[in-house]
RODO-2510 file (C-alpha; in nm, 4 decimals, decimal comma):
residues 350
     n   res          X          Y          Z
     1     x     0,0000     0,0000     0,0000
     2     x     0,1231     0,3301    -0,1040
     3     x     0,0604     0,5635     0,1824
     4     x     0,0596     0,9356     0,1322
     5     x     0,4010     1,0416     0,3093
     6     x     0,3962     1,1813     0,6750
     7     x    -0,0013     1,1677     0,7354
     8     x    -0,1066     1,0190     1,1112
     9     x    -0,3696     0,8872     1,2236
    10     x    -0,3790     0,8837     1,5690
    11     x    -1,9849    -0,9867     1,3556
    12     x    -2,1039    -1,1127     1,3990
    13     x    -2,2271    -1,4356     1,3379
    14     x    -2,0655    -1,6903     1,6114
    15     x    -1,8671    -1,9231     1,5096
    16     x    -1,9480    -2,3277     1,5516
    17     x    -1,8299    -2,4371     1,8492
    18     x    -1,7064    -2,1355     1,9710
    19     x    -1,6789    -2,0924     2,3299
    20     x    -1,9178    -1,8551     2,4979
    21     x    -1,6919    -1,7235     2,7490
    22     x    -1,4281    -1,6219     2,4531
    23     x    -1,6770    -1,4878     2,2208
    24     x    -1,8064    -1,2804     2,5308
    25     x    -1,4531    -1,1400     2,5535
    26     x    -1,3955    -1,1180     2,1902
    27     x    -1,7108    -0,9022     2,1994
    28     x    -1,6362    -0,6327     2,4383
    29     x    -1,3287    -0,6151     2,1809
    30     x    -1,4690    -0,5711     1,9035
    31     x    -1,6553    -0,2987     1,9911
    32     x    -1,4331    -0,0626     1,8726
    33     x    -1,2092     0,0864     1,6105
    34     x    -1,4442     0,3602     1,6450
    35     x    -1,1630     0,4882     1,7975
    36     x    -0,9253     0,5082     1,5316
    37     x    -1,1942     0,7456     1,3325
    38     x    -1,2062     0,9414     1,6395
    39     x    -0,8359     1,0015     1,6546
    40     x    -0,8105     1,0364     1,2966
    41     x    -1,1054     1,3330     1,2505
    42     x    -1,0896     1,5187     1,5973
    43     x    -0,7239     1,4551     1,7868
    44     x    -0,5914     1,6126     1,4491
    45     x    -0,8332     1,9392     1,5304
    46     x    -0,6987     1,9401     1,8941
    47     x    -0,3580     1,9483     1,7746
    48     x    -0,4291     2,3264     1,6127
    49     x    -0,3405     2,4052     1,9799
    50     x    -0,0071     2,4199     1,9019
    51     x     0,1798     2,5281     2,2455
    52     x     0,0581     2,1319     2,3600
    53     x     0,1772     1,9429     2,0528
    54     x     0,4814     1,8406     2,1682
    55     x     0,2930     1,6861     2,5099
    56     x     0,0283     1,5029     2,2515
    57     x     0,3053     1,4232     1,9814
    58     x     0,4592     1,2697     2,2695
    59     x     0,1807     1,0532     2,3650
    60     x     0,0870     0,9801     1,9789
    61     x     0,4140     0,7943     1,9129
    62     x     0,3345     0,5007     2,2153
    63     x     0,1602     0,3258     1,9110
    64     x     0,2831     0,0308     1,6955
    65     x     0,4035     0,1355     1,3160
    66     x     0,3805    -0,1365     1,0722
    67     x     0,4835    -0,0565     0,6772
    68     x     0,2091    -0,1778     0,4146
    69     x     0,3051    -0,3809     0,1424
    70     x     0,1381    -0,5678    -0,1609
    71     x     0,1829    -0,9160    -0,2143
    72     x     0,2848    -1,0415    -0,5867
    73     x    -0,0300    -1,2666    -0,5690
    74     x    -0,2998    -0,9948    -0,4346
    75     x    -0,3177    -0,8291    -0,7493
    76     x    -0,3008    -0,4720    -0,9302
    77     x    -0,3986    -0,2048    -0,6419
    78     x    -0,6862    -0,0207    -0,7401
    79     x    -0,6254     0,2815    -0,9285
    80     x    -0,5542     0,5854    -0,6559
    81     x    -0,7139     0,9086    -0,8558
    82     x    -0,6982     1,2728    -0,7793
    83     x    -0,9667     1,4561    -0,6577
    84     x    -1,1702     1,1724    -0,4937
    85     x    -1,1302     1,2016    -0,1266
    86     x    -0,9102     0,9614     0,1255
    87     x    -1,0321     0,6281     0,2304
    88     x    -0,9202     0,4970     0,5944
    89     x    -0,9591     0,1556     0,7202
    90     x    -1,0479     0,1287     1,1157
    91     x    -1,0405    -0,2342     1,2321
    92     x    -1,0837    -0,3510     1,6075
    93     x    -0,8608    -0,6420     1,7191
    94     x    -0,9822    -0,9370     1,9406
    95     x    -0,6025    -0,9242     2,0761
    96     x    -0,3812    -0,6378     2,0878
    97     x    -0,0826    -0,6066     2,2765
    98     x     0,2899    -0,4916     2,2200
    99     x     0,3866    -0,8635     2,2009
   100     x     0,1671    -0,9461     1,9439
   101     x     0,2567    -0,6928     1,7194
   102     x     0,5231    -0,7249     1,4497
   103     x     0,7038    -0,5950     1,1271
   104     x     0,4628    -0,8405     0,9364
   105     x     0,2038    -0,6102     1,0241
   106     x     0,0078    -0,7641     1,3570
   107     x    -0,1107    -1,1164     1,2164
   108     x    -0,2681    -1,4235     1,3921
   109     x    -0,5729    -1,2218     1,5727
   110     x    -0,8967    -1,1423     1,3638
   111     x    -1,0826    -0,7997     1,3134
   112     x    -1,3868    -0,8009     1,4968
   113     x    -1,5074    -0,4738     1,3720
   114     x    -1,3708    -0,3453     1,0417
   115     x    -1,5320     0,0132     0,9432
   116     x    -1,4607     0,2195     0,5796
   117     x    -1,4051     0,5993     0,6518
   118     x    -1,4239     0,7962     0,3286
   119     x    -1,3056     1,1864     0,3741
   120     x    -1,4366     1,3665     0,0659
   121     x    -1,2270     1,5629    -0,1229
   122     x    -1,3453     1,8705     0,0209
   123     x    -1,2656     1,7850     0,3907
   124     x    -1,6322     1,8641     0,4289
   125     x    -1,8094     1,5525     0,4796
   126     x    -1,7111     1,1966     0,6187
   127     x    -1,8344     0,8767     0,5580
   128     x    -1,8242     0,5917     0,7959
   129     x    -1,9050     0,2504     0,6867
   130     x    -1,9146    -0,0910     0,9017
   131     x    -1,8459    -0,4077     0,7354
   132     x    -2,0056    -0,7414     0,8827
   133     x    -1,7273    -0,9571     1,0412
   134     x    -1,8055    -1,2693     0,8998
   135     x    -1,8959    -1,1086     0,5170
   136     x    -1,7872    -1,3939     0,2562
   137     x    -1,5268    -1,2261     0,0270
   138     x    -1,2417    -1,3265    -0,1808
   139     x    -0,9038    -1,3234     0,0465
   140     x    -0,6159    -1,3202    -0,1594
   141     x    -0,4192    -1,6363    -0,1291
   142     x    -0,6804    -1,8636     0,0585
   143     x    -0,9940    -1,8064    -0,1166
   144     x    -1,3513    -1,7328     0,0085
   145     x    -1,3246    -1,6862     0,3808
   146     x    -1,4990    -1,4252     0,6744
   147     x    -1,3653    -1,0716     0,5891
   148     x    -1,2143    -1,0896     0,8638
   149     x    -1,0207    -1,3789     0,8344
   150     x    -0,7690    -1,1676     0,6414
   151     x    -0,5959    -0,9968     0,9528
   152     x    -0,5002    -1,3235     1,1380
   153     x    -0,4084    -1,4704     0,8094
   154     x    -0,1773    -1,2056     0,6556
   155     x    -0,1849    -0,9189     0,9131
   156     x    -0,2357    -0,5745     0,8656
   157     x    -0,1359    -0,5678     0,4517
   158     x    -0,3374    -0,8490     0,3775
   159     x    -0,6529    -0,6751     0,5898
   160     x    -0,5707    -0,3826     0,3684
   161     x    -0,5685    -0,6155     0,0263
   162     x    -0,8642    -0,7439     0,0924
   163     x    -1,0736    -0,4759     0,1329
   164     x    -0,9110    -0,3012    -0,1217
   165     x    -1,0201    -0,5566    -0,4225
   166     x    -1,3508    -0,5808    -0,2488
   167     x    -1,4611    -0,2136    -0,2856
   168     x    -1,2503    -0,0968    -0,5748
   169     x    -1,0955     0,1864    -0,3792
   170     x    -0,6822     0,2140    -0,2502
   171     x    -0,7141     0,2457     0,1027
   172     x    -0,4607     0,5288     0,1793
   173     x    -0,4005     0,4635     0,5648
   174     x    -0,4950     0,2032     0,8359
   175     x    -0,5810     0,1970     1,2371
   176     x    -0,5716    -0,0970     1,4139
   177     x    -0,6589    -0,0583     1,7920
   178     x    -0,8206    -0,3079     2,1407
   179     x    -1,1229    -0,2510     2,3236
   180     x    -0,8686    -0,1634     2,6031
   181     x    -0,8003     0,1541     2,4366
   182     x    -1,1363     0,2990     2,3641
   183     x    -1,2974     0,1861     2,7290
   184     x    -0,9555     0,4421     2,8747
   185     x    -1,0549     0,6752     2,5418
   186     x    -1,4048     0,6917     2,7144
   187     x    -1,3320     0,7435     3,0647
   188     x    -1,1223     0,9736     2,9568
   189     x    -1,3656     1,1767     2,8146
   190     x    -1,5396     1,1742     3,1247
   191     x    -1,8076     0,9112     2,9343
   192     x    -2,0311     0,9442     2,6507
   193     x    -2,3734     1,0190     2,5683
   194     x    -2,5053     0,7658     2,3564
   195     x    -2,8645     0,7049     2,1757
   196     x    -2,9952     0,3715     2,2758
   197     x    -3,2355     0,2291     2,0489
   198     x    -3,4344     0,0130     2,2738
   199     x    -3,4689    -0,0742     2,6643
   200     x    -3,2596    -0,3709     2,7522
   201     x    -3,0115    -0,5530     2,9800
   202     x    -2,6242    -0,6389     2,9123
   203     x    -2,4267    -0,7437     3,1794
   204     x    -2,5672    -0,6337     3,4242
   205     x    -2,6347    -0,2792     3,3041
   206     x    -3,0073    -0,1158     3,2398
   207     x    -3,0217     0,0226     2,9495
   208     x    -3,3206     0,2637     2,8662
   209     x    -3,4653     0,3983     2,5160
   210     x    -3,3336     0,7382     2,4387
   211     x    -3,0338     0,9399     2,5244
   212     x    -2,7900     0,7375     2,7787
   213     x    -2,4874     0,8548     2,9437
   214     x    -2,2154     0,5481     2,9422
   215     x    -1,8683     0,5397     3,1255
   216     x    -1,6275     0,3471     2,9113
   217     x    -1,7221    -0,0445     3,1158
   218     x    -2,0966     0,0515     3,0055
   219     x    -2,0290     0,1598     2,6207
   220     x    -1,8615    -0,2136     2,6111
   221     x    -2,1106    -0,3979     2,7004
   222     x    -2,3620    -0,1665     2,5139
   223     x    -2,1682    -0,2682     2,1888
   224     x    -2,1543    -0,6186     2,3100
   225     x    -2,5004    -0,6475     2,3118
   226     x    -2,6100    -0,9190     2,0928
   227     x    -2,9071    -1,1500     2,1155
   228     x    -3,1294    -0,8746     2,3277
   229     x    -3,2231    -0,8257     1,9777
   230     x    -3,4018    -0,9690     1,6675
   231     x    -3,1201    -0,8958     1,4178
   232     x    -2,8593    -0,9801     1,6144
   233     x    -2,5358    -0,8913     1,5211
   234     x    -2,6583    -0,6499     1,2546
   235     x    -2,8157    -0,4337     1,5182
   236     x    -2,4464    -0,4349     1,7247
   237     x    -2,3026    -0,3028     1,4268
   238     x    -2,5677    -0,0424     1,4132
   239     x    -2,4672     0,0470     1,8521
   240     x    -2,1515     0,0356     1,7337
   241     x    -2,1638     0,3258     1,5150
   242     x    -2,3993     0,5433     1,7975
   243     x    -2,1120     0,4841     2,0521
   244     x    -1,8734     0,5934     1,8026
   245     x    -2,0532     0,9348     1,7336
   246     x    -2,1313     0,9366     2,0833
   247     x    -1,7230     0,9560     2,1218
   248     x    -1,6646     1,2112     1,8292
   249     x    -1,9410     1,4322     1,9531
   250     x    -1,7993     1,4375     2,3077
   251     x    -1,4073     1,4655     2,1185
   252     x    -1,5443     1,7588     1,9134
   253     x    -1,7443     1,9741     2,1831
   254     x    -1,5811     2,2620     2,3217
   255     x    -1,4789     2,1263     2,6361
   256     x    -1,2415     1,8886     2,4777
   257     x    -1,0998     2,1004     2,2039
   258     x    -1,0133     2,4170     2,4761
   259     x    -0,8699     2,1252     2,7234
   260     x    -0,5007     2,0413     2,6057
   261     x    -0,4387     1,8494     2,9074
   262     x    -0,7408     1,6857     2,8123
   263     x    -0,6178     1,6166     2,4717
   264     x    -0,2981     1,4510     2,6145
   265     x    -0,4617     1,2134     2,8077
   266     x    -0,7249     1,0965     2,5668
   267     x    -0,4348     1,0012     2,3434
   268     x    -0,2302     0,8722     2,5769
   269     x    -0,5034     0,6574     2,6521
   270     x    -0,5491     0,4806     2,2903
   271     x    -0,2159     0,5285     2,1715
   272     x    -0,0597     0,2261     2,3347
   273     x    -0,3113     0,0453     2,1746
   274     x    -0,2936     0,1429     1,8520
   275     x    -0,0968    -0,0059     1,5419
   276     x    -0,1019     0,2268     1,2333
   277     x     0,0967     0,2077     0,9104
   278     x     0,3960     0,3995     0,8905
   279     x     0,2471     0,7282     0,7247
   280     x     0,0623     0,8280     1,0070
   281     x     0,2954     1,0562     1,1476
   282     x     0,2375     1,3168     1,4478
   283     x     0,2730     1,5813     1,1656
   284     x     0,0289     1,4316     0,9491
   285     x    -0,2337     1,4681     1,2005
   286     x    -0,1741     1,8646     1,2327
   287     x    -0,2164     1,8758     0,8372
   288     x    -0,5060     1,6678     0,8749
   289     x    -0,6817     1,8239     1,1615
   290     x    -0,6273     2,1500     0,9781
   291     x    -0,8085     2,0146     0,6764
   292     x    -1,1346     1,8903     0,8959
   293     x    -1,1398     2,2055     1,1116
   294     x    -1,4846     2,2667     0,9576
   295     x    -1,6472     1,8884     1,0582
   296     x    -1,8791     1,8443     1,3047
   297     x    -2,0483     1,5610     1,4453
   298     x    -2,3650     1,6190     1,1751
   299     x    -2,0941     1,6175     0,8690
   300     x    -2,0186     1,2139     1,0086
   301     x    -2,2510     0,9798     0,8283
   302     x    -2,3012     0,6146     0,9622
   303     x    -2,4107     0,3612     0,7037
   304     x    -2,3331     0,0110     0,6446
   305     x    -2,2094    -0,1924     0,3280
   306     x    -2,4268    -0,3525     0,1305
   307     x    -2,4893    -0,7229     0,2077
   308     x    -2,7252    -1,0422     0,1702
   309     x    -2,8711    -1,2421     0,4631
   310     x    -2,6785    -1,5169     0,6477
   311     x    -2,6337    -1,8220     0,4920
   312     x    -2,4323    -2,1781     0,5386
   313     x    -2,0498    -2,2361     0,2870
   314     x    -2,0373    -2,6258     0,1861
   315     x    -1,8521    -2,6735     0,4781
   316     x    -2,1341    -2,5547     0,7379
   317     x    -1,9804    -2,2465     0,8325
   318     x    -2,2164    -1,9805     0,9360
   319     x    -2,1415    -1,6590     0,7185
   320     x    -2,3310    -1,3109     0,5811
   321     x    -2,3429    -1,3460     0,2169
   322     x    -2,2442    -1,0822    -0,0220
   323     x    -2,4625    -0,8762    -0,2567
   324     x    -2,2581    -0,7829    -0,5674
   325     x    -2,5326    -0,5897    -0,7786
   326     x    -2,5693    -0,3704    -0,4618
   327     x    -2,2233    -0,3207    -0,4068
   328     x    -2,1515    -0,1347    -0,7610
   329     x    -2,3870     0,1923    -0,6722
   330     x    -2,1490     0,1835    -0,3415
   331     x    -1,8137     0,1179    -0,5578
   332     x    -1,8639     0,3983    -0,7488
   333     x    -1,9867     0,6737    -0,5204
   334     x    -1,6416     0,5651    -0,3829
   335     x    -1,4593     0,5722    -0,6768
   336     x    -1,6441     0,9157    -0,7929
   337     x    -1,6473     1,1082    -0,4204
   338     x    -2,0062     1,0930    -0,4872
   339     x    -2,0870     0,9555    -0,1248
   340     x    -2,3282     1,2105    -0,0336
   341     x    -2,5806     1,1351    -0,3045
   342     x    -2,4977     0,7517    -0,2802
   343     x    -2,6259     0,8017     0,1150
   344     x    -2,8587     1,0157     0,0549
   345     x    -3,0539     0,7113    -0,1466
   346     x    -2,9080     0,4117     0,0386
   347     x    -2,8466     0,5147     0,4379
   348     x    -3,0355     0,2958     0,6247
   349     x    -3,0802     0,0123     0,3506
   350     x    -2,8919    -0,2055     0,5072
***
């Protein structure tokens, strides 16, 4: 992958015979790469306070780097063209620790939550989009598989190549972070307020319809909710993405943004979680929170990708089956920076 130099950013269907107690843990995991969207969009605004950026440049560079590369058998990259935005790929470990990282790009642990982020060209608009965990794609090298086989299989580079052939767009940087991080990313935001969909019960916690204020143990095992509803693991995606803007609201407001102490510890509370590729300098992020000094909360846009039902592979694997002839509206408003009209029509589809 061909990252633009010196730019930093700071499923659901169980599978057979998977332990409970592991998916439960896996769960409260995968809850998150909201973060890296978070750190990407606002931390970069933060660091316009330039008299703190050596503090938060300080904390930014406790993450793991890992350089992007290609393989000879993934295939020609898609075709990067000017003038059509920057595409970011957030995934959300069900492992992450300095041990487990390596030059190889963090391999052997899957991505429980794996989310799109389109900027537009105009720095005016982003566009967040979750992927189902266990979506049956093509991944280079070992065939049809769960997206998110691709991380454990071929790390970070072969997370990137798959996605990559699947939507038809070069991703131009990657975040890779652990629940761990975004529960210290909450508390250190002093919580969240989140919009719960529906009265229910997780772990112990009461959840009730409406606006709820969540401390970072709470927003896990909001996202972790599963079967407390009839779609499942389609509707944790969907609490997934209200944490998240329940984050970059909180990230955005005032209070944050005027705090630079603040801003020091929020990184310094994802950072040592956080594996990025090697563009994703502390420099970067000052360019790039310069360019999105104009985005608000309302100018993030929360949609999923287009998708069939579940279904059974030969083997009896339980998987969520693609949807090709829906995918090529969603290709091209990628391709074109024509997301806005594309979710004008299709937010909420699927």
């Amino acid at each position: 992958m061909n990252a633009h130099d010196d730019l930093d950013l700071p499923s659901e269907w169980e599978e057979e015979g998977e332990d409970r107690g592991t998916e439960k843990r896996r769960g409260r995991r995968a809850a998150f790469i909201a973060l890296g969207l978070v750190a990407v969009l606002v931390v970069g605004v933060g660091l316009v306070i330039g008299n703190y950026l050596g503090g938060i440049r300080g904390e930014y560079e406790k993450r793991t780097v890992v350089q992007i590369t290609r393989g000879a058998s993934d295939g020609e990259r898609p075709e990067d063209l000017d003038g059509t935005g920057e595409n970011y790929l957030l995934m959300g470990s069900d492992k992450r620790s300095a041990e487990d990282a390596s030059s190889e790009g963090v391999s052997g642990q899957r991505s429980d939550v794996m989310m799109l982020v389109h900027v537009s060209d105009d720095k005016e608009n982003v566009y967040v989009t979750s992927f189902p965990r266990d979506l049956y794609v093509p991944v280079p090298g070992y065939g049809m598989d769960r997206i998110n086989s691709a991380l454990a299989y071929g790390g970070v580079g072969l997370a990137v190549t798959t996605v990559e052939n699947y939507v038809g767009v070069p991703i131009d940087h990657v975040a890779l972070i652990d629940f761990d991080g975004i529960e210290g990313l909450v508390d250190s935001l002093g919580g969240v307020d989140v919009e719960v969909p529906e009265s229910f019960e997780a772990d112990g916690v009461e959840f009730t319809e409406g606006t709820q204020h969540m401390s970072g143990e709470e927003a896990l095992a909001f996202v972790r909710a599963r079967k407390q509803f009839s779609d499942g693991d389609f509707q944790r995606n969907r609490n997934q993405q209200a944490v998240l803007q329940g984050i970059a609201n909180s990230l955005i407001s005032a209070d944050t943004l005027s705090d630079p102490g603040r801003l020091t510890d929020t990184v310094g509370a994802i950072s040592p979680y956080l594996t990025t590729d090697d563009g994703l300098s502390a420099s970067s992020m000052v360019e790039l929170g310069l360019s999105l000094r104009s985005v608000r909360s309302g100018d993030i846009h929360y949609l999923s990708v287009p998708h069939g039902g579940p279904t059974t592979t030969s083997g009896g694997a339980s998987v969520v089956a693609t949807d090709d002839d829906a995918m090529e509206p969603y290709r091209e408003a990628l391709r074109t920076d024509d997301m806005g009209t594309y979710y004008a029509q299709y937010a909420g589809v699927y």
